[in-house]
C-alpha positions as CSV (number, residue, x, y, z in Angstrom):
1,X,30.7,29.0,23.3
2,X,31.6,27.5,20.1
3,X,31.9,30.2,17.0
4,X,31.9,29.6,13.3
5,X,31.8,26.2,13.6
6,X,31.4,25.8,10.0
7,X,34.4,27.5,9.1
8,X,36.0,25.0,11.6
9,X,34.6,22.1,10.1
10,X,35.8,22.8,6.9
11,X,39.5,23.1,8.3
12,X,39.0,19.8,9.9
13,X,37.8,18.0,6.6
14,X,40.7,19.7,5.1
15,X,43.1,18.2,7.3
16,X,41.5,14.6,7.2
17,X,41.7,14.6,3.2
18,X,45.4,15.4,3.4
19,X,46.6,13.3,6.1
20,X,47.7,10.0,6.1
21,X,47.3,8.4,9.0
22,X,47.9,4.7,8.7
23,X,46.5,1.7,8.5
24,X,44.7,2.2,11.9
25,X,43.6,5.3,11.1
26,X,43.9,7.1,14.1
27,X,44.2,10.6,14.4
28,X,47.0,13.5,16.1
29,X,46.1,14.0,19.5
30,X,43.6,17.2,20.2
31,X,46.5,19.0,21.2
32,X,48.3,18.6,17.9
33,X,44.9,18.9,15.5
34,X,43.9,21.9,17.3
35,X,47.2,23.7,17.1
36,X,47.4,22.5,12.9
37,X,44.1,23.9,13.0
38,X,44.2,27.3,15.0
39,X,41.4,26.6,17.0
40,X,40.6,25.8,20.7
41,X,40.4,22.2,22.1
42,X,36.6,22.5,22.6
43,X,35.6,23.5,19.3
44,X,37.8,21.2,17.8
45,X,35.8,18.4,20.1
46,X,32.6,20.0,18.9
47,X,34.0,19.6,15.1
48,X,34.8,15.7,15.8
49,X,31.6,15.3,17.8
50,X,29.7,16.8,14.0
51,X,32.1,14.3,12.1
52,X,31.3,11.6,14.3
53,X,27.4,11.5,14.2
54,X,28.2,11.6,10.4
55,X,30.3,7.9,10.7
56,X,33.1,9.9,9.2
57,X,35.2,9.9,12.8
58,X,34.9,7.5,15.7
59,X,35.7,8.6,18.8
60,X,37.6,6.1,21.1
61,X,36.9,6.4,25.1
62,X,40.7,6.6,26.5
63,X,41.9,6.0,22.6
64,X,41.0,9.2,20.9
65,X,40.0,9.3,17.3
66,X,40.0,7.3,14.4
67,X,39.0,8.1,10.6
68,X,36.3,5.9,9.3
69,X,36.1,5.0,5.5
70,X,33.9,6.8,3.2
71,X,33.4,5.5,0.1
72,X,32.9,8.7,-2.6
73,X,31.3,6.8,-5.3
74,X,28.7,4.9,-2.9
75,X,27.8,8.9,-2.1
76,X,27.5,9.8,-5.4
77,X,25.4,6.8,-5.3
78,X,23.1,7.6,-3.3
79,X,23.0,11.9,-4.4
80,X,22.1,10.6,-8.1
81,X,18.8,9.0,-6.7
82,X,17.5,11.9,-4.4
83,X,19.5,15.3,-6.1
84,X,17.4,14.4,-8.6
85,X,14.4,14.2,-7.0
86,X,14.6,17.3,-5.3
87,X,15.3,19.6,-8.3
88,X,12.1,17.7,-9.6
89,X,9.9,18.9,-6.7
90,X,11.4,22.3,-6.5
91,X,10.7,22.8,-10.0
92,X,7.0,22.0,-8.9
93,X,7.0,23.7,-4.7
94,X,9.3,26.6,-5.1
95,X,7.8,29.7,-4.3
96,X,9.1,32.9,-5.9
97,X,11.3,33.9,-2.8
98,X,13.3,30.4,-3.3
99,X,13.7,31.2,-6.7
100,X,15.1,35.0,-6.6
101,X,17.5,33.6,-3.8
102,X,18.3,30.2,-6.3
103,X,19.3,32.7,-8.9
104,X,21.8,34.9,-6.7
105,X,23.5,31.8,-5.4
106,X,24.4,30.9,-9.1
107,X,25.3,34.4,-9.7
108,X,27.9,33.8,-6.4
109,X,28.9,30.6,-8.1
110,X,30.2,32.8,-11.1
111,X,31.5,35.3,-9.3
112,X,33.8,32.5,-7.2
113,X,34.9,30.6,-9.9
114,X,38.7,31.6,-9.4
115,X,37.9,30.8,-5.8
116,X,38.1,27.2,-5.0
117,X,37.0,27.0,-1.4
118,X,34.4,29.9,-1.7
119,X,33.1,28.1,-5.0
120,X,32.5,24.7,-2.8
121,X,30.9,26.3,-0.1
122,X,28.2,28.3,-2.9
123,X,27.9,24.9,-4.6
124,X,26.8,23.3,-1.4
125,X,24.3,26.4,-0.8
126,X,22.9,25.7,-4.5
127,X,22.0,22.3,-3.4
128,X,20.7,22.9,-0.1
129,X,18.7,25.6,-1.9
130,X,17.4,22.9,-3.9
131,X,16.5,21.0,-1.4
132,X,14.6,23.0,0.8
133,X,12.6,24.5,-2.6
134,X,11.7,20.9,-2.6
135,X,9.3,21.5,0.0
136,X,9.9,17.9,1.7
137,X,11.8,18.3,5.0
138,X,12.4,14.5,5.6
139,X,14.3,14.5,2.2
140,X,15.7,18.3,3.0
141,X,17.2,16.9,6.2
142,X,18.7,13.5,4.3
143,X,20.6,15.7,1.6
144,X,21.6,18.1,4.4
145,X,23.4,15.0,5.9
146,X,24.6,14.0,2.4
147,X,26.0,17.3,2.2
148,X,28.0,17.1,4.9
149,X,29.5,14.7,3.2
150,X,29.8,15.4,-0.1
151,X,32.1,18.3,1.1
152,X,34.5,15.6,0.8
153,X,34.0,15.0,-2.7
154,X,33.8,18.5,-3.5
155,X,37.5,19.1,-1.9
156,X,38.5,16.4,-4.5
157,X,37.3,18.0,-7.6
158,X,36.6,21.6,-7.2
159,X,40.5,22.1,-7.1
160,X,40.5,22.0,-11.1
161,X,38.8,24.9,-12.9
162,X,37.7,23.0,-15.8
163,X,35.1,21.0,-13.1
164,X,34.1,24.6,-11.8
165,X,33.1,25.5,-15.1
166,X,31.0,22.9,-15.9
167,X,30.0,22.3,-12.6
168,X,28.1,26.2,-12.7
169,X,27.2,25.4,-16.0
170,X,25.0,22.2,-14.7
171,X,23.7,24.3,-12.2
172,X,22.7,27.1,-13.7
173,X,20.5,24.9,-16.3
174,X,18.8,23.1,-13.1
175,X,17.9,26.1,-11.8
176,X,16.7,27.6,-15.2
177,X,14.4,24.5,-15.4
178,X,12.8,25.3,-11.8
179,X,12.6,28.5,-12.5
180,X,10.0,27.6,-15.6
181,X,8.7,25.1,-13.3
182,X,10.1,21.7,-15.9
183,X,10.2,19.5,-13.4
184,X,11.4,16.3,-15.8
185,X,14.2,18.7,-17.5
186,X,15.4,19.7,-13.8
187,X,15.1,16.4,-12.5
188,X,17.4,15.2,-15.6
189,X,19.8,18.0,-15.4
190,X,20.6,17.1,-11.9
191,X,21.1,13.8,-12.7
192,X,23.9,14.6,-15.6
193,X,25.4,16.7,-13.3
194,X,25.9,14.2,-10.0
195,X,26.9,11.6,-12.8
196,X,29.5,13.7,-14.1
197,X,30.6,14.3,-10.3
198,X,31.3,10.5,-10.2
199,X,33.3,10.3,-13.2
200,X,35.4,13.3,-12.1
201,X,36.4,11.1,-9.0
202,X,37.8,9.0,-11.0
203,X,38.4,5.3,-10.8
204,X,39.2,3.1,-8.8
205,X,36.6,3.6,-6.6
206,X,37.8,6.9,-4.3
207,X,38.0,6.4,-0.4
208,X,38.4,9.0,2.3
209,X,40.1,7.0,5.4
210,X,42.6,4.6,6.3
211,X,45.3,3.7,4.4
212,X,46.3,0.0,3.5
């Protein structure tokens, strides 16, 4: 049975944002990404199989596997019309249980900002707070595939300390306005904050995938 499968994933999006695999795009063999990685062949397969459904790896029958592109700033796109939205109807839905465990997730965000990795992972739970507080499970279960991946966007910025900063900042006013239930503050709040995530990827327009 596959264990900690998230912790996997994370290695494995780790090694696809530092590799460089060509024109082609096509990945080590298992063997070679699972020894990198520290991990057994089948939960590496279980890893690609996650990444796959996603259209971030396609899986080759008797060819193995190959990166896809993903285009950051058409995901930031798309997070700066729903993110949005669901801080707006969390500020309305949230019940008082979402709210006391909103408020310890920022208070993790503070306590990680020396922590890169940790800091990405609470940032992700802050959203997918926000999300479910929402109260709408066909647009909880959208952002949690967003979320997948906007882990790649987070690997890209959180590694400066300057973005952490305002990044907890942002968050913590979001989750100030759904905790006094101001919907249009919260809703705008979120929207300043994917924004700024955009301009910290920077331009030309980022891509995760093969190279030219």
């Amino acid at each position: 049975m596959v264990t900690n499968l998230s912790g996997i994933d994370e290695r494995l999006r780790a090694l696809l944002l530092e590799g460089d695999f060509g024109r082609s795009g096509r990945l080590p063999s298992e063997r070679e990404m699972a020894e990198q990685l520290g991990i057994s062949r089948p939960a590496l397969r279980e890893a690609l199989r996650r990444l796959s459904e996603l259209g971030i790896v396609e899986v080759r029958r008797g060819a193995g596997a190959f990166m896809t592109t993903v285009d950051l700033h058409e995901l930031a796109d798309v997070r700066l019309r729903l993110e949005p939205m669901a801080a707006e109807l969390a500020a309305i839905h949230r019940t008082d249980a979402q709210l006391d465990q909103l408020r310890a997730a920022v208070v993790r965000l503070a306590e990680t900002i020396d922590d890169p990795v940790a800091f990405a992972a609470t940032d992700a739970h802050v959203h997918g707070l926000l999300a479910t507080a929402a109260g709408n499970r066909v647009l909880a279960r959208t952002l949690g595939t967003l979320d997948e991946l906007a882990a790649y966007s987070r690997a890209t910025t959180a590694g400066d300390r300057g973005v952490r900063r305002r990044t907890l900042a942002d968050l913590r006013s979001v989750v100030g306005h759904v905790a006094a239930r101001r919907p249009e503050q919260a809703a705008a709040g979120m929207r300043r904050h994917v924004a700024r995530v955009a301009e910290q990827l920077g331009s030309p327009r980022r891509e995760i995938g093969p190279r030219p």
